[in-house]
VOPAGU-2260 file (C-alpha; in pm, 1 decimal, decimal comma):
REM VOPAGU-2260
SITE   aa  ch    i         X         Y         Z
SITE  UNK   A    0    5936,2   -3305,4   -1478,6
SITE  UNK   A    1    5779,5   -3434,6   -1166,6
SITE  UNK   A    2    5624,9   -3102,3   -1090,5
SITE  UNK   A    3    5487,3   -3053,4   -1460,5
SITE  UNK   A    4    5336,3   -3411,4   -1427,3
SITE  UNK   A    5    5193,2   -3303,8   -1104,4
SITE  UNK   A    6    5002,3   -2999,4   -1222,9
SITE  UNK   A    7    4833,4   -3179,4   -1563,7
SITE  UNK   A    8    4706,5   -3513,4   -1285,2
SITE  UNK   A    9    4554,0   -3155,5   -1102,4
SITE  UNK   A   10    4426,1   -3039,6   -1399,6
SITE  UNK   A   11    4303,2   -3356,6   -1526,1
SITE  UNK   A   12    4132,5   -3415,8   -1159,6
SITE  UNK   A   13    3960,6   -3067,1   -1197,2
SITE  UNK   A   14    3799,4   -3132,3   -1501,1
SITE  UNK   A   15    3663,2   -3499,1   -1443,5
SITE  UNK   A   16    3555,0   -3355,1   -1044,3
SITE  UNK   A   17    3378,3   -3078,4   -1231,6
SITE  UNK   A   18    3227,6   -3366,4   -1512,4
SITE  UNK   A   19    3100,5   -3559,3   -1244,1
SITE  UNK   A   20    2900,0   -3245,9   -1072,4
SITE  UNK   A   21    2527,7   -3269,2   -1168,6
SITE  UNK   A   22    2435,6   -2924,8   -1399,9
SITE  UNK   A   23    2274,5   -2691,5   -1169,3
SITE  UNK   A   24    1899,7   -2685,1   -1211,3
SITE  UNK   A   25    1614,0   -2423,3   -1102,6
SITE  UNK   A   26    1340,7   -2435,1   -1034,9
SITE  UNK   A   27    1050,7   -2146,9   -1041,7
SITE  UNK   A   28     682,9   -2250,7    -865,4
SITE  UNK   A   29     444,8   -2048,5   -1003,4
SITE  UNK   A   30     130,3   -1989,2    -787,6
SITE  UNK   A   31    -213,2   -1880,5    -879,3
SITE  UNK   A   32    -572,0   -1831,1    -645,8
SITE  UNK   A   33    -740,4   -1774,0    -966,1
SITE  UNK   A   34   -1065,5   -1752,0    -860,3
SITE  UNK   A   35   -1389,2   -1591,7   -1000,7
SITE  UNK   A   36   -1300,9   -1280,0    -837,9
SITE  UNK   A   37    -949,6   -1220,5    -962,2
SITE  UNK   A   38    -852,0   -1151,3   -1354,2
SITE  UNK   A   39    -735,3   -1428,9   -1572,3
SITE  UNK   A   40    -338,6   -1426,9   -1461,8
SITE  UNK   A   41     -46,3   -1293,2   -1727,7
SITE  UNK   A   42     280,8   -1292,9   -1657,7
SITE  UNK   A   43     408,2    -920,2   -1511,4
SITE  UNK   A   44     724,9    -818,9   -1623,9
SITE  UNK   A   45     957,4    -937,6   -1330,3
SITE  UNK   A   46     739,9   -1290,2   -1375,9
SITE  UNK   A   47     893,7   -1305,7   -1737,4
SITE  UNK   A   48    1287,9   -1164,7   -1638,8
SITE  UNK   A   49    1283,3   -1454,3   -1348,8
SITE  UNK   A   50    1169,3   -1737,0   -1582,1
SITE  UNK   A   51    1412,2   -1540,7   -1824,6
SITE  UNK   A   52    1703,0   -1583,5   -1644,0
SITE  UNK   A   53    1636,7   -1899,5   -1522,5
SITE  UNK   A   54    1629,6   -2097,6   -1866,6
SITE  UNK   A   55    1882,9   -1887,6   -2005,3
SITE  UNK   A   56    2129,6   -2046,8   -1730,4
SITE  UNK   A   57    2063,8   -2373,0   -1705,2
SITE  UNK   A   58    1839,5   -2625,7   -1672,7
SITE  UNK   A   59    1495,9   -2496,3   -1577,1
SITE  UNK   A   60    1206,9   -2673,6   -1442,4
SITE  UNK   A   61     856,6   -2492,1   -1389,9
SITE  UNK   A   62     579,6   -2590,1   -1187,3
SITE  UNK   A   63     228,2   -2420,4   -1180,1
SITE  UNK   A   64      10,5   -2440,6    -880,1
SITE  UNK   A   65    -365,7   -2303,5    -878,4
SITE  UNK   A   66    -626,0   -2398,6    -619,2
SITE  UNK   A   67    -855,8   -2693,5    -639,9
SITE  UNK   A   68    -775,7   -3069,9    -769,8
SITE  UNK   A   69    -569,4   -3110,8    -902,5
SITE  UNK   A   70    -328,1   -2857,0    -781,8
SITE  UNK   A   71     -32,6   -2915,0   -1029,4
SITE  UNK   A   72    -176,6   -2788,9   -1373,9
SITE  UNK   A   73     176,9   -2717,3   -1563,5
SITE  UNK   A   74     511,8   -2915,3   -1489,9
SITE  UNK   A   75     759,7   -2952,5   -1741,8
SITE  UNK   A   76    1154,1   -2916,7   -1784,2
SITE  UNK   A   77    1210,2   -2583,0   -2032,1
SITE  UNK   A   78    1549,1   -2579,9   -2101,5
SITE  UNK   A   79    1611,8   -2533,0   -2393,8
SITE  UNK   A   80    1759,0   -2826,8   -2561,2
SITE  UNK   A   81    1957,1   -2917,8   -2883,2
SITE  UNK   A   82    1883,9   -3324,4   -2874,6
SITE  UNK   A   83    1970,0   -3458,2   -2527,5
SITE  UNK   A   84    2204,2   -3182,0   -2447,6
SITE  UNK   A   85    2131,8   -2801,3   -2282,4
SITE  UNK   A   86    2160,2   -2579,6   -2553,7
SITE  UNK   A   87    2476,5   -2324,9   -2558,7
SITE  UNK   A   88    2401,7   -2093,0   -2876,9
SITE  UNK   A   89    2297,4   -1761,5   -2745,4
SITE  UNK   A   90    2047,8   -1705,8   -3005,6
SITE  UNK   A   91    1886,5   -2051,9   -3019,7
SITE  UNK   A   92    1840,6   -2039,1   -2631,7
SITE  UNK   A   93    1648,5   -1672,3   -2657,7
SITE  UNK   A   94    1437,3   -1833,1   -2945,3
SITE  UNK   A   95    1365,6   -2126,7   -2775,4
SITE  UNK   A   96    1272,7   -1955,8   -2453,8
SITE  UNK   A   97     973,2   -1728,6   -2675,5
SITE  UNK   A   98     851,2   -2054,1   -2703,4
SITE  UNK   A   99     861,3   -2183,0   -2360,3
SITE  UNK   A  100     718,9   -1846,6   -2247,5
SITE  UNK   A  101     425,2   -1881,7   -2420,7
SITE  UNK   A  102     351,9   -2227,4   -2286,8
SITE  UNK   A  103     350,8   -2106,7   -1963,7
SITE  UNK   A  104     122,5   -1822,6   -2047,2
SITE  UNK   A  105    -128,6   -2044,4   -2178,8
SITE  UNK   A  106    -123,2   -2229,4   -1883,9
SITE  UNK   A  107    -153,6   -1930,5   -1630,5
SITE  UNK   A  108    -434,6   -1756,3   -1878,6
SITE  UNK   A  109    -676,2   -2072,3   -1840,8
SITE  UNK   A  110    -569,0   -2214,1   -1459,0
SITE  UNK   A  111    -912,3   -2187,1   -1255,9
SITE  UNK   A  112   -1001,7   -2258,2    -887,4
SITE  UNK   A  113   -1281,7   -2561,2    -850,3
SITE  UNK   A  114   -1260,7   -2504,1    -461,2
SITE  UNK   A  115   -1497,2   -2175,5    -429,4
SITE  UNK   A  116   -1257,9   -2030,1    -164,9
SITE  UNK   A  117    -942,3   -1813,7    -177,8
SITE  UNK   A  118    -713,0   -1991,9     -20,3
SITE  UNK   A  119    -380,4   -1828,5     -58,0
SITE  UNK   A  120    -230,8   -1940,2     274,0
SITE  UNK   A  121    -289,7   -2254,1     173,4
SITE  UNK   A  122    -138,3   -2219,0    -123,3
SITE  UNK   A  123     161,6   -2105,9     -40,1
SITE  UNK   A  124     176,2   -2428,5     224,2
SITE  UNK   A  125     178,6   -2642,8    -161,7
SITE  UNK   A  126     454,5   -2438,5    -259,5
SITE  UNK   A  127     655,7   -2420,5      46,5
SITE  UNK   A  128     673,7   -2815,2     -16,6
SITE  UNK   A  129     820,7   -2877,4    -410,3
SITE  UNK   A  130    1117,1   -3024,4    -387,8
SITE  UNK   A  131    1425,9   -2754,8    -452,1
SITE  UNK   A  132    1261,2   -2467,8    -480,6
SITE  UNK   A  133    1401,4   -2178,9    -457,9
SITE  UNK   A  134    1183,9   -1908,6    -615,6
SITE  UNK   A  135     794,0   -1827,5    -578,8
SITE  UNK   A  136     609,4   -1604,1    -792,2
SITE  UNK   A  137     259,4   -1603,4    -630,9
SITE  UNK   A  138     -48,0   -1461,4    -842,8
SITE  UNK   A  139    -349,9   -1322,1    -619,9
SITE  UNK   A  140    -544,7   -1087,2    -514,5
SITE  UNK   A  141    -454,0   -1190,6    -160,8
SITE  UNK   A  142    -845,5   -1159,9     -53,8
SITE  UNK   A  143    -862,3   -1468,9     235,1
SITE  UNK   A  144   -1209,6   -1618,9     226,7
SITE  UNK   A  145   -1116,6   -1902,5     432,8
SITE  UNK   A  146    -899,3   -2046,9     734,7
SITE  UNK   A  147    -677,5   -1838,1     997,6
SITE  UNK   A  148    -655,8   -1559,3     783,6
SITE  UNK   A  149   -1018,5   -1495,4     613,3
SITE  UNK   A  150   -1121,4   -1150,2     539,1
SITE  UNK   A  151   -1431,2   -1213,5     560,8
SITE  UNK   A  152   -1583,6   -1176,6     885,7
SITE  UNK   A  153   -1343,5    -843,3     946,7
SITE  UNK   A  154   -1383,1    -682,3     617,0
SITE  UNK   A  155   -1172,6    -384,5     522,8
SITE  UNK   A  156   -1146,1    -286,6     908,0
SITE  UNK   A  157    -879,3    -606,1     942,6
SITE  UNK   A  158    -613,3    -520,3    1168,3
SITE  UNK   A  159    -305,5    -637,3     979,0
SITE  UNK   A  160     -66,7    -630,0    1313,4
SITE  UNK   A  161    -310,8    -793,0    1517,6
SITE  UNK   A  162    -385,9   -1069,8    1260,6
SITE  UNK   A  163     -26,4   -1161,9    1190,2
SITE  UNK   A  164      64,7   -1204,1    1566,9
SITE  UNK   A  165    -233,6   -1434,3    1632,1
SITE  UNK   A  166    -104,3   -1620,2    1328,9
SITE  UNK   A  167      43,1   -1941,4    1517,2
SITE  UNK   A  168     406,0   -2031,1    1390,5
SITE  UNK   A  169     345,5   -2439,1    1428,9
SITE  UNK   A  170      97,8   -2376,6    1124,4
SITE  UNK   A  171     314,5   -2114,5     860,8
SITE  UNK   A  172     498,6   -2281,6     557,2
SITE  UNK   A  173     860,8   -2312,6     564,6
SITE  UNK   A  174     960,2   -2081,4     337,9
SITE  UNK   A  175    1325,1   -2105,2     491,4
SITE  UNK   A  176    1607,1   -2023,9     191,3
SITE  UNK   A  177    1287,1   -1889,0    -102,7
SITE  UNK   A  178    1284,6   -1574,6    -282,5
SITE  UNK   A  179     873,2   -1497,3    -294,8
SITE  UNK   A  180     733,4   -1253,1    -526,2
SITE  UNK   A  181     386,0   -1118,0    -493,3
SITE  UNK   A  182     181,7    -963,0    -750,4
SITE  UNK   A  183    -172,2    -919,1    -803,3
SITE  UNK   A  184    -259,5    -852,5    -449,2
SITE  UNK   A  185    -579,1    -647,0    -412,6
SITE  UNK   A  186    -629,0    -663,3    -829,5
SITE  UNK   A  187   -1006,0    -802,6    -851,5
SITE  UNK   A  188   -1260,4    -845,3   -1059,1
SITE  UNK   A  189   -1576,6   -1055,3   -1145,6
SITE  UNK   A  190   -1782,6    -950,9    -832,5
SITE  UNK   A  191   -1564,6    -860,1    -561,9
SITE  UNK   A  192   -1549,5    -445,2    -546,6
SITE  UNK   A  193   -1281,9    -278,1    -615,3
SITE  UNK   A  194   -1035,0    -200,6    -293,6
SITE  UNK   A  195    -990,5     110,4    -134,0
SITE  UNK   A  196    -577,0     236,5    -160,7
SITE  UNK   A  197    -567,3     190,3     212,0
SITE  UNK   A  198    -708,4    -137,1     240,7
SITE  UNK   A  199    -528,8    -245,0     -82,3
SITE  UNK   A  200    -158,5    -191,9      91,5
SITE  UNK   A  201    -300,1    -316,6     402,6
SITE  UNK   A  202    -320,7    -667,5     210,8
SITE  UNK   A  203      17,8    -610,8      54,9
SITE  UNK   A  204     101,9    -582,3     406,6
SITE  UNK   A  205     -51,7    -857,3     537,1
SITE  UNK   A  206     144,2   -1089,1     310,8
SITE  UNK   A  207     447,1    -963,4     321,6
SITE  UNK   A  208     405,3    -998,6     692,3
SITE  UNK   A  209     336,0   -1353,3     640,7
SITE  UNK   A  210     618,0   -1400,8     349,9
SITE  UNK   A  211     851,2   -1308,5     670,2
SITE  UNK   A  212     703,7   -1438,2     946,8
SITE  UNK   A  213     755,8   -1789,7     749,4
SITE  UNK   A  214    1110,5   -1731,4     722,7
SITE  UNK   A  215    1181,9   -1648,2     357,9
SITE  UNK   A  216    1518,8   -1544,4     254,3
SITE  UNK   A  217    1311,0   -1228,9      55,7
SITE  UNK   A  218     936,2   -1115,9       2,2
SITE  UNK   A  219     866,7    -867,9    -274,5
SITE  UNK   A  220     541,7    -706,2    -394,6
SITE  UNK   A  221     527,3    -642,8    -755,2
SITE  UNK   A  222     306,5    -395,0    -849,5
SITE  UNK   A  223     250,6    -427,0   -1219,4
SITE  UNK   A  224    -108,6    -540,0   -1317,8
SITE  UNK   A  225    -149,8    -930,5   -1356,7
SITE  UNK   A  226    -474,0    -904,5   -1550,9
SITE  UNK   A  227    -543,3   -1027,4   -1901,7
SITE  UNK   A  228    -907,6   -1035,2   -1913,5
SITE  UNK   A  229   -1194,3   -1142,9   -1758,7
SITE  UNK   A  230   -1200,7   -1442,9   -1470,5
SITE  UNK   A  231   -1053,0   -1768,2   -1542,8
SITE  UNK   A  232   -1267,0   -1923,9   -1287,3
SITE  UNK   A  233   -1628,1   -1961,8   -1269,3
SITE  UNK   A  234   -1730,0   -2108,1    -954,5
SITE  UNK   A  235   -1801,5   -1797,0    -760,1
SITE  UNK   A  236   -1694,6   -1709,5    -406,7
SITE  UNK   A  237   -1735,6   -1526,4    -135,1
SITE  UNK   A  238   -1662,6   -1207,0    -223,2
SITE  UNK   A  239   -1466,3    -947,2      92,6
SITE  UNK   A  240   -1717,1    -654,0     196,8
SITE  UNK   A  241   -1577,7    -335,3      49,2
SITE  UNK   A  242   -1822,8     -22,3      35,6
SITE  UNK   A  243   -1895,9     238,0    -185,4
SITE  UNK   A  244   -1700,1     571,7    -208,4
SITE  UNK   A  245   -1871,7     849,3     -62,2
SITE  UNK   A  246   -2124,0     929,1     190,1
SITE  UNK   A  247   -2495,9     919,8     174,0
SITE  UNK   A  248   -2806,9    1187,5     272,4
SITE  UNK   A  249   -3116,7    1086,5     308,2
SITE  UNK   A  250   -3397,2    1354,7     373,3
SITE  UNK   A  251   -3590,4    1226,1     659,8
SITE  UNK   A  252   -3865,6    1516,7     662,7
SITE  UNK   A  253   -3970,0    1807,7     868,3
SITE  UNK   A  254   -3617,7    1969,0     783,4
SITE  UNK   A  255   -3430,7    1626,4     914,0
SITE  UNK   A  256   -3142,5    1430,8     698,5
SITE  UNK   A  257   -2935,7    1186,4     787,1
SITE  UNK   A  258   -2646,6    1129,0     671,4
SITE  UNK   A  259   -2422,7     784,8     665,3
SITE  UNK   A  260   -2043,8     813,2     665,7
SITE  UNK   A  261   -1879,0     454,5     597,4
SITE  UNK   A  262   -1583,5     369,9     834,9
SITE  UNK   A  263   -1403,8     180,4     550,4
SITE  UNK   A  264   -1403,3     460,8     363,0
SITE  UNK   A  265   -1323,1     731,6     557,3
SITE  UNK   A  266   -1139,7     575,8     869,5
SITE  UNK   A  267    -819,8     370,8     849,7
SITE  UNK   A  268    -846,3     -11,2     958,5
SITE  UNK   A  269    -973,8     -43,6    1361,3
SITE  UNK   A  270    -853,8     312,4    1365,1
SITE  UNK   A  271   -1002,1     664,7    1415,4
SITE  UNK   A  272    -769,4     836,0    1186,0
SITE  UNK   A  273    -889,6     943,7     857,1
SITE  UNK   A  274    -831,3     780,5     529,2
SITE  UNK   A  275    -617,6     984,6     312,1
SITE  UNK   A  276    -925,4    1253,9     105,2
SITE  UNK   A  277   -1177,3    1156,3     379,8
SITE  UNK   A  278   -1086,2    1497,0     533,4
SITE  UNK   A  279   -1222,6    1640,8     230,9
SITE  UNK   A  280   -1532,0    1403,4     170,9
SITE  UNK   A  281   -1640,4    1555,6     531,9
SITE  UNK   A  282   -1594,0    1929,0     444,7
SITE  UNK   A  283   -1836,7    1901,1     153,8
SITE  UNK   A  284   -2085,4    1805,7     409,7
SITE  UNK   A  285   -2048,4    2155,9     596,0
SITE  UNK   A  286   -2354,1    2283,0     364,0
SITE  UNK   A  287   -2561,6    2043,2     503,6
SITE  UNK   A  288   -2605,1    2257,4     802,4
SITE  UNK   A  289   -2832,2    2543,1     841,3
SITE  UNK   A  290   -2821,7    2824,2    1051,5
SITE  UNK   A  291   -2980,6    2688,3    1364,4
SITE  UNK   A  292   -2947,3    2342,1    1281,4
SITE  UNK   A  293   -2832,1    2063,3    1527,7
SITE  UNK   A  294   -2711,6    1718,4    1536,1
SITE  UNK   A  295   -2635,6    1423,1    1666,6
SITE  UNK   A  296   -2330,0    1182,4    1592,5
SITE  UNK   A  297   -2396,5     782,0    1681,5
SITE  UNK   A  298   -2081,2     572,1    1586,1
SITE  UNK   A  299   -2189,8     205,2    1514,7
SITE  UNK   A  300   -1970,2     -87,0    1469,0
SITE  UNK   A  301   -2013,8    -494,9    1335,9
SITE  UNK   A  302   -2081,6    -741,7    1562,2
SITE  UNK   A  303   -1724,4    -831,0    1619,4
SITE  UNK   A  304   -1512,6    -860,2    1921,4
SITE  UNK   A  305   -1533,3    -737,9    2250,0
SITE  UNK   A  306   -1832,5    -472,3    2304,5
SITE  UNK   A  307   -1642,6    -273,6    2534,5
SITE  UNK   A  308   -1374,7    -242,9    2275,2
SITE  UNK   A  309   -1613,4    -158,5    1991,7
SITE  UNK   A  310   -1793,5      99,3    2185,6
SITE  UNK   A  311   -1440,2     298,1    2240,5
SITE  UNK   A  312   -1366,5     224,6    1834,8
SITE  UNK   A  313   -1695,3     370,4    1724,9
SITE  UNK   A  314   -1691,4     666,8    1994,3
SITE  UNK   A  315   -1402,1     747,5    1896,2
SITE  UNK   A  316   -1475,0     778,2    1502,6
SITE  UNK   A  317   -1786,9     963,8    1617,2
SITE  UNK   A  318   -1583,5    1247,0    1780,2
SITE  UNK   A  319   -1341,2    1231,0    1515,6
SITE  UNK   A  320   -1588,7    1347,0    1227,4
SITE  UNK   A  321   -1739,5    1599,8    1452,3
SITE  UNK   A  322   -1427,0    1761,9    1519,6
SITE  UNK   A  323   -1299,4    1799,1    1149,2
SITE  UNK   A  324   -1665,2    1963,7    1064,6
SITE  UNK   A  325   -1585,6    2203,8    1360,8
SITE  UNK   A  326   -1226,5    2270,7    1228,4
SITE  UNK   A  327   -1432,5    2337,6     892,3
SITE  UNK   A  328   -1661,0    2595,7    1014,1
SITE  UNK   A  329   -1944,3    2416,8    1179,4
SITE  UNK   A  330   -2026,6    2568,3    1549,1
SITE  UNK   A  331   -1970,9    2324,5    1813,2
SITE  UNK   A  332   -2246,6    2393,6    1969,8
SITE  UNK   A  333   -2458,0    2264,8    1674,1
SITE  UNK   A  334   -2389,9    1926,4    1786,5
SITE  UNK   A  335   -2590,6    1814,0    2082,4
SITE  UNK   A  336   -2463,1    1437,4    2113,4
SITE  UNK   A  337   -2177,6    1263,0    1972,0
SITE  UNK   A  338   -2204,7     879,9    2093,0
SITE  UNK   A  339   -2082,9     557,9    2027,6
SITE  UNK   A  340   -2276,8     255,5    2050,0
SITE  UNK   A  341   -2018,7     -27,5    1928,8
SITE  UNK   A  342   -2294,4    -337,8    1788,3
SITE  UNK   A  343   -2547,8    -252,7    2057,9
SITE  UNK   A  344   -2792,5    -201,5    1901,2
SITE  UNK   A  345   -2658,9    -271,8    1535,0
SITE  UNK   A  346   -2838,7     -94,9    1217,3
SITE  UNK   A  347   -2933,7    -444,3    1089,8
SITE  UNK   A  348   -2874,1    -803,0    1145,0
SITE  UNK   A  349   -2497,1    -895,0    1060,7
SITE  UNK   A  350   -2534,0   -1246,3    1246,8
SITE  UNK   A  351   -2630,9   -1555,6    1061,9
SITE  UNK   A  352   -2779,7   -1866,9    1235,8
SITE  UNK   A  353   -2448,6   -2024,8    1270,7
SITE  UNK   A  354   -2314,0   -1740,2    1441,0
SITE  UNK   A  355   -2130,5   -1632,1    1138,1
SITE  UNK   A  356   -2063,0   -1284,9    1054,6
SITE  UNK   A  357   -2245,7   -1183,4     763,9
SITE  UNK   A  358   -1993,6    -987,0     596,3
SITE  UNK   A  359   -2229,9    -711,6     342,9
SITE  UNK   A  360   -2448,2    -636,9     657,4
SITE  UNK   A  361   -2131,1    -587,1     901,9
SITE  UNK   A  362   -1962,1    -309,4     663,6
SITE  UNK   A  363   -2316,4     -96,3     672,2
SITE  UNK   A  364   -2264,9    -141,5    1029,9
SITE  UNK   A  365   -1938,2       5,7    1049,2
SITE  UNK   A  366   -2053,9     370,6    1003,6
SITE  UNK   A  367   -2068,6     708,0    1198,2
SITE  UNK   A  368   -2447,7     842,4    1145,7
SITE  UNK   A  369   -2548,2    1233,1    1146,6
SITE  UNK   A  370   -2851,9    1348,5    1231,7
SITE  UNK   A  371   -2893,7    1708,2    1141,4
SITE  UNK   A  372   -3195,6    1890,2    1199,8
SITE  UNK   A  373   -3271,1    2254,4    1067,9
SITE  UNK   A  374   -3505,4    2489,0    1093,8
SITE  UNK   A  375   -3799,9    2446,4     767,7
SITE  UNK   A  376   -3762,5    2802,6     692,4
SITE  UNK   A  377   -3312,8    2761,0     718,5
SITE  UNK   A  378   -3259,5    2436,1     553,3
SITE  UNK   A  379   -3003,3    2397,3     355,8
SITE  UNK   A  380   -3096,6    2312,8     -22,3
């Protein structure tokens, strides 16, 4: 008898313990840059199947984040309730979360920035500090226009290695025991041009590097597209210098053409190594050249960093298009100088009055210039 007794006061202690235990709640922080360069945010797929799983659990609590003032534009509990009480029916919880969904939505579809910066560092500092938070899902093109990590004065020629390692640790957000998913990163619109694949996963490299180096328990990238229209925000910003696809010729007379080859296009970030296709960009410039023609190669950088180390960077990129039109066909003794001049002289101004790069006029300075010169009578047509 005793031992029967003994086993229901277990029982009994078991169940009032477990009555006593506070129900489990989660809670999702939704982040957003939003700015007039980015699409109007909708939830991707793996967005939906985390706030999915979360209110289908337990209690749920979902916070939305954009830039500007206020930051918090959406914070509400969304479990699904019947009364007071969590609701339990299977069916009723899957209706009710359609409905929470679609508040959420809303809210992501209209959040706008007021700040005229993309500030997704910062941003991720907001999140890093709501209270139990275990799961980010962070909306953005990832395009820095401000603070330790801005874009801006490097371009698409940011070094993603070096940048992360000058990246002091005293100033990352703890992101110590979060799950942070990325998605949207290098999606634009509005103004900002469209990223080269290169430069694109050098962002999604950038924040992952950043995701880690701030101690998260795991950083994703989520690929899916975020948009669902136009820009939410309005107040424009700086937009990140990205140039066009291609080369240009420009006849200069007397049987002369130039001929402008953009780093960002055709050379990997503060690399000599060729973009993926830039290989074959440079062969269809073979025709160019006349029998009897020469040329000259000038590599030119921005004004940024050390001039000794620029002069190497654009030297090197110099040689490195002369060599694949040699491996194409062209003679090598066509070419009768291949320098590189780093930002001295640059091909125009990329310095404003505060000393601040000026970041259109730096990416036409990051280019490798050909000077080809053939006979009137052999030119090329």
């Amino acid at each position: 008898m005793r031992s029967v007794a003994s086993a229901v006061v277990a029982t009994l202690l078991v169940v009032l313990v477990g009555a006593c235990q506070p129900p489990v709640k989660t809670v999702v922080v939704v982040g957003v840059t939003a700015t007039a360069n980015e699409p109007a945010i909708a939830l991707t797929t793996k967005g939906k199947d985390t706030l999915h799983e979360a209110i289908t659990q337990g209690e749920t609590r979902v916070v939305i984040f954009r830039s500007g003032s206020p930051m918090s534009v959406f914070d509400k509990d969304l479990t699904v309730r019947r009364g007071r009480d969590q609701e339990n029916n299977a069916q009723r919880v899957e209706d009710g979360f359609a409905a929470k969904l679609e508040s959420v939505q809303s809210s992501l579809r209209t959040a706008a920035d007021t700040t005229g910066q993309l500030d997704l560092f910062g941003l991720l500092v907001q999140l890093s500090h709501v209270p139990d938070a275990r799961k980010l899902l962070v909306y953005s093109s990832g395009l820095q226009t401000t603070g330790m990590l801005n874009l801006l004065p490097a371009g698409s020629d940011f070094d993603v290695d070096r940048t992360l390692a000058a990246l002091p640790g005293k100033s990352l957000p703890d992101l110590a025991g979060k799950k942070v998913v990325f998605a949207g990163l290098g999606q634009v619109a509005g103004p900002q041009r469209a990223l080269p694949e290169e430069m694109r996963r050098n962002v999604e490299r950038l924040w992952l590097g950043v995701c880690r180096k701030a101690g998260a328990d795991e950083c994703s990238i989520d690929p899916e597209s975020v948009a669902a229209g136009g820009p939410s925000g309005t107040k424009p910003v700086p937009t990140v210098a990205v140039p066009e696809v291609g080369s240009s010729v420009v006849p200069k007379g007397d049987g002369v053409k130039e001929v402008t080859i953009p780093a960002a296009v055709f050379f990997l970030p503060n690399s000599a190594d060729l973009q993926p296709g830039a290989a074959n960009a440079l062969r269809g410039l073979t025709g160019l050249f006349g029998r009897g023609a020469t040329a000259t190669a000038v590599g030119h950088t921005a004004t940024w960093g050390p001039l000794p180390g620029a002069q190497d960077l654009s030297l090197a990129r110099s040689r490195r298009v002369v060599e694949a039109l040699i491996g194409f066909g062209v003679a090598r003794a066509v070419f009768t100088s291949v320098t590189g001049v780093g930002f001295r002289p640059v091909i125009e101004p990329d310095v404003d009055a505060r000393g601040q790069l000026i970041p259109a006029a730096a990416e036409r300075n990051r280019v490798v210039v050909l000077t080809i010169h053939n006979l009137r009578n052999e030119e090329s047509s």
